[in-house]
C-alpha positions in Angstrom: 82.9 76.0 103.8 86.1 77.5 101.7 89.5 77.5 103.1 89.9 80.3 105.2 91.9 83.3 104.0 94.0 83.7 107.2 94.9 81.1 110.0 96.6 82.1 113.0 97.9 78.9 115.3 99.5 79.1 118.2 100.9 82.9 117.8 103.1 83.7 120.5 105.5 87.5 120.9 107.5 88.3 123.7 109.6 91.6 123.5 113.0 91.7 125.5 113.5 88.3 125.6 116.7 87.7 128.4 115.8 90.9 130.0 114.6 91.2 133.8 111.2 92.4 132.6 109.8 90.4 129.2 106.5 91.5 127.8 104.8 88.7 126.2 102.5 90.3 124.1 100.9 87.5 122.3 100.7 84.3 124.4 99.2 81.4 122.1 96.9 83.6 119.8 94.4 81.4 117.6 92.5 83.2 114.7 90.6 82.2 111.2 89.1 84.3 108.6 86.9 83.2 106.1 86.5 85.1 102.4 84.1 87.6 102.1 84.2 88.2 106.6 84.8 91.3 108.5 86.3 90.5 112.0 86.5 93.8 114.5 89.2 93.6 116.6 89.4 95.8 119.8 91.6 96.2 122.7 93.1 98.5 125.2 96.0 100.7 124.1 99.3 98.7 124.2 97.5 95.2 124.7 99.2 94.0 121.0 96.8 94.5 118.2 99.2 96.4 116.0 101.7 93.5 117.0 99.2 91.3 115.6 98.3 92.9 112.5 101.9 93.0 111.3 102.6 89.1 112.2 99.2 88.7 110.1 100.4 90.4 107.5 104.4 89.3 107.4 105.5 92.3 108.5 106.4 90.7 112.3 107.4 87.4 112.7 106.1 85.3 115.8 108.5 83.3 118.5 106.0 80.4 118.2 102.9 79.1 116.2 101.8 79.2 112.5 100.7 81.9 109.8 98.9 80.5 106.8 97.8 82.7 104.0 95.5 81.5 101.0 96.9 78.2 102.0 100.2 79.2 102.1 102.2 78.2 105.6 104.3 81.3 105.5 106.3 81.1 109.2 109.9 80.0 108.6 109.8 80.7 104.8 112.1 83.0 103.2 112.0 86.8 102.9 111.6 86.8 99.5 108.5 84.2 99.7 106.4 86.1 102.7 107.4 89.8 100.6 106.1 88.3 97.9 103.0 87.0 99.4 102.6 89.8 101.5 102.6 92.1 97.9 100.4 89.6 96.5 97.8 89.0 99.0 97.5 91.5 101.6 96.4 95.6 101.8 97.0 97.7 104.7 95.3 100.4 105.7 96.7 102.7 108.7 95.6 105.7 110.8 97.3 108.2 108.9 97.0 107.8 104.7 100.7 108.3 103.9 99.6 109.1 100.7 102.4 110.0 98.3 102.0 113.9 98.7 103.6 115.1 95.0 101.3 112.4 93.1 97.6 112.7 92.4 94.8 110.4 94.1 94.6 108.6 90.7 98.7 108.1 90.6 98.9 106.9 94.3 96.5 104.2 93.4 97.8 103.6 90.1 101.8 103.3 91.5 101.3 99.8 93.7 99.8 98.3 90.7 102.6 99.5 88.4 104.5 97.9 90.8 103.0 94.7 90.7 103.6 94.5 86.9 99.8 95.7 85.7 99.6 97.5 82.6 99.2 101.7 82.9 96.6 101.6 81.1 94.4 98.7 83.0 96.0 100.7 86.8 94.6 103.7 85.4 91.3 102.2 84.7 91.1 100.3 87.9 92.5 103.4 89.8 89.3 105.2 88.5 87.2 102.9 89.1 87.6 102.2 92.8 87.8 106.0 93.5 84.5 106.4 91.6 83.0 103.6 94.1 83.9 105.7 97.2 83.0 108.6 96.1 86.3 110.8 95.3 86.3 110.0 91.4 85.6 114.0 91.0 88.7 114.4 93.1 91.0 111.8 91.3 93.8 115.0 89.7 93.7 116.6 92.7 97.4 116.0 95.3 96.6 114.9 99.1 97.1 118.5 100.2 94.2 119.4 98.0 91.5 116.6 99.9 89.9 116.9 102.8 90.8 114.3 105.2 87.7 111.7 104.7 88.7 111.9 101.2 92.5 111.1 101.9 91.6 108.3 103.7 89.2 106.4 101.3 91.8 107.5 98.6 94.3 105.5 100.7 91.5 102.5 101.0 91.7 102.3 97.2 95.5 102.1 97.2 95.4 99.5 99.8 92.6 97.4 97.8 94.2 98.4 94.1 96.4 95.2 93.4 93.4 93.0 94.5 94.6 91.3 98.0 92.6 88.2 99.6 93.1 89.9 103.2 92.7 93.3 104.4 94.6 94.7 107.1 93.5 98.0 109.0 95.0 99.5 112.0 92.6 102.2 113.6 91.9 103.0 109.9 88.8 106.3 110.9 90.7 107.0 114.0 92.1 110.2 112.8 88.6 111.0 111.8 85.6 113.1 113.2 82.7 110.7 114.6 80.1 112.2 111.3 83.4 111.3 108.5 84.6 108.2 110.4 80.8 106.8 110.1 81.4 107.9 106.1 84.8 106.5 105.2 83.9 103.6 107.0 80.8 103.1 104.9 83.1 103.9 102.0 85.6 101.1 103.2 83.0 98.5 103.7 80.9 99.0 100.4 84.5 98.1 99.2 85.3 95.1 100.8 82.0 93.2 100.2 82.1 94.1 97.0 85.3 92.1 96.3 84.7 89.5 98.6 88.0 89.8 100.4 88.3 88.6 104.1 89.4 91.7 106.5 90.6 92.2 110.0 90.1 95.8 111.3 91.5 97.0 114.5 89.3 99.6 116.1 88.9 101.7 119.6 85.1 102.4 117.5 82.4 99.8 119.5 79.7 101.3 117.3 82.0 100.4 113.9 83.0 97.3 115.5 79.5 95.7 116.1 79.1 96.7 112.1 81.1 93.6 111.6 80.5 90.1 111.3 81.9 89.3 114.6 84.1 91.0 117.2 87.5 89.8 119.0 89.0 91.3 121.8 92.6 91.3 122.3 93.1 90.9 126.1 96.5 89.4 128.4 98.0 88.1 125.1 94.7 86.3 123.6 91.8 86.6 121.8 88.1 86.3 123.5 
């Protein structure tokens, strides 16, 4: 078996620390995803998922434990190594697209890779290309005010999947959706994913989306069951 894309050791988050009333959120979380898996991960409102998503993805730090990414132990390493890691190797996907509202679908997936140093010319052709594979190539001049919302959502996947990451990240990503467009964007999403082979971790309220995956985690008192 390959190294896994994400390991999780040990995780623990506690909010308030010294206060009368700490919430420890995360109490000794263990996780590992392999390349090319989809892990659902579901829990009740408030029980940390968000909190975990963002220390999986070096937006959070944790109080305790380890957070290795393509073989990188990133906990306790500098702010400029975990940024530029977290450019490097991870996509997030959110509820709401906060696509860039004055730019076309083409130019908000063209921008991150810009960004990341890729030539306009090789953006614009990858831009096209993912947009094509979700169905929204038609749609690629037209500004976020213009879509409907599937179609600003699976533009947003293709921003989130334009620079390439190993792991993808998505909080509630079809919650903002209808049941008949969720079930669409999320077949957009996942015709995505295994195509590249990338490891994801998708947090969503969705059972029906959830037992689409390769294996479900629940997020209950602080651990994973």
């Amino acid at each position: 078996m390959s190294d896994p894309v994400l390991s999780l050791e040990g995780i623990t988050k506690t909010y308030a620390k010294g206060s009368a009333n700490p919430v420890a959120v995360l109490r000794g979380v263990d996780l590992t995803i392999q390349p090319g898996e989809v892990v659902a991960l579901v829990a009740p409102s408030g029980a940390g998922k968000s909190t975990l998503l963002h220390i999986a993805g070096l937006l959070d730090t944790p109080d305790q434990g380890q957070v290795t990414l393509a073989g990188q132990a990133l906990t306790g390493q500098s702010d400029r190594r975990r940024t530029r890691a977290r450019r490097e190797d991870v996509g997030f996907i959110y509820q709401f697209h906060h696509l860039l509202p004055e730019f076309s679908a083409l130019e908000n997936v063209v921008l991150p890779q810009l960004a990341n140093g890729v030539a306009r010319a090789e953006a614009v052709t990858r831009a096209s290309d993912l947009l094509s594979r979700v169905g929204v190539g038609a749609r690629a001049d037209h500004r976020p005010a213009a879509l409907s919302g599937g179609e600003q959502q699976r533009v947003a996947f293709c921003r989130a999947l334009a620079n390439e990451p190993r792991l993808l990240l998505a909080d509630e990503p079809t919650g903002n959706l209808d049941p008949a467009t969720s079930d669409q964007v999320f077949d957009a999403l996942m015709t995505l994913v295994r195509s590249t082979g990338m490891a994801a971790l998708i947090a969503t309220h969705n059972m029906e989306l959830a037992g689409r995956m390769d294996r479900m985690l629940r997020l209950e008192a602080g651990q994973l069951g």
